[in-house]
C-alpha positions in Angstrom: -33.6 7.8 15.4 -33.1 8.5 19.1 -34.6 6.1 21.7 -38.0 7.2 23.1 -37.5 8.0 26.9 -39.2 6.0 29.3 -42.2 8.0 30.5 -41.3 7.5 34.5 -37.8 9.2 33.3 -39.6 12.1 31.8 -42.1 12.5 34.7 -39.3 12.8 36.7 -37.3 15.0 35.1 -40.3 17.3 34.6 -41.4 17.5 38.1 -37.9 18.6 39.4 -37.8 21.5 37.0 -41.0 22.3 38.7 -39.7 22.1 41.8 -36.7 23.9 41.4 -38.7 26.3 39.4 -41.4 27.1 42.4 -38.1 28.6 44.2 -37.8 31.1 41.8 -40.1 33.7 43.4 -38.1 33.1 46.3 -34.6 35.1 47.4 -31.6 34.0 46.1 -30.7 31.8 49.0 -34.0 30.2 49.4 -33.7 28.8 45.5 -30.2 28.2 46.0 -31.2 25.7 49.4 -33.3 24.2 47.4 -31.1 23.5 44.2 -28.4 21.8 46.4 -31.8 19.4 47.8 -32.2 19.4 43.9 -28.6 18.2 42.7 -27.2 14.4 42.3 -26.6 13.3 46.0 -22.9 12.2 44.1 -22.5 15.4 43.3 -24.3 17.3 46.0 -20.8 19.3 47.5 -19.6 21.1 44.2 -23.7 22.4 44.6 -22.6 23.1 48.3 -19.4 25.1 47.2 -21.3 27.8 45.0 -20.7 31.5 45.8 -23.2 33.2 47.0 -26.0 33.8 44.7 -27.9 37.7 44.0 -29.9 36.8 41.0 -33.1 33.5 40.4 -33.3 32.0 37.8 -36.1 30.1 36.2 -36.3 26.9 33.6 -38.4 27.4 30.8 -36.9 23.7 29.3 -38.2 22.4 25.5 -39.1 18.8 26.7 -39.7 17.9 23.2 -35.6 17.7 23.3 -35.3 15.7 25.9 -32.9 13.5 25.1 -30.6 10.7 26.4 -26.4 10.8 26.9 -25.7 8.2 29.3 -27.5 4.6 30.6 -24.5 4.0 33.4 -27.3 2.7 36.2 -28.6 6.4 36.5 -29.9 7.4 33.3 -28.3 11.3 32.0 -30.7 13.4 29.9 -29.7 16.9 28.6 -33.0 19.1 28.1 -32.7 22.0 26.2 -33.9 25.4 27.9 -34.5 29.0 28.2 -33.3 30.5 31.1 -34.8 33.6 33.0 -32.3 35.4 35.5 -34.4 37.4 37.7 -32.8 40.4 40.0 -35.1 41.3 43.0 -38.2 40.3 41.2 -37.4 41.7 38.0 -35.9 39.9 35.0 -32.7 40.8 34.1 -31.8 38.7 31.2 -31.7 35.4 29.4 -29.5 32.7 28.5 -29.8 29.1 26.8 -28.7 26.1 28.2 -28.0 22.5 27.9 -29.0 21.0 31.0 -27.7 17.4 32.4 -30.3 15.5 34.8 -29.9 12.2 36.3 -32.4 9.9 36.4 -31.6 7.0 39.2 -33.2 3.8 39.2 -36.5 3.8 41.3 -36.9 3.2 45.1 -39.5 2.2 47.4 -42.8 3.4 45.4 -41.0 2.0 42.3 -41.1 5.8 41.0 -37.4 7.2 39.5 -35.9 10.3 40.7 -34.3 13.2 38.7 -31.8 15.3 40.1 -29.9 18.5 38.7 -26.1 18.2 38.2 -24.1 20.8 39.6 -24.3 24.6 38.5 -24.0 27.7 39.9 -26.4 30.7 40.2 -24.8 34.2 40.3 
């Protein structure tokens, strides 16, 4: 049986979904600005070098799945999800995906952070 994921992790991975997710009604290069603020810091420039994106795109992840790959000092999840490519407002199709997340140790307040690993939007 997989190990239950701390419930800091899974707050945190949940609310930067939701933040990426509130860009989706956005343009293209508004959600895009705010995925590479989204992305691993470590990985931040492969985020950077992205075409130039036309389409949103919005999570709808199965958290139930959340589960863990890695414990390397930041913890990696992969969450299962739907994902909702949106042309001008209008949705233009679907895909599923495995996404990664990184979970770093937490900071300051003592609350983790979640970031995005690198992906482009097209």
């Amino acid at each position: 049986m997989p190990a239950a994921i701390p419930a800091a992790d899974a707050a945190a991975v949940r609310a930067t979904v939701e933040e990426f997710n509130a860009a989706a009604d956005g343009t293209p290069s508004d959600q895009r600005q705010r995925l590479v603020e989204l992305v691993d810091p470590d990985r931040r420039e492969r985020a950077i070098q992205c075409p130039t994106a036309t389409t949103t795109v919005r999570f709808e992840p199965v958290y139930a799945g959340l589960r863990a790959l890695a414990d390397d000092g930041a913890r990696t999840y992969v969450l299962p999800t739907l994902i909702r490519v949106y042309d001008g407002g209008r949705l233009a199709g679907t895909d599923v995906a495995a996404l990664q997340l990184v979970v770093r140790p937490a900071t300051g307040d003592g609350t983790p952070e979640a970031y995005l690993t690198p992906f482009c939007v097209s």
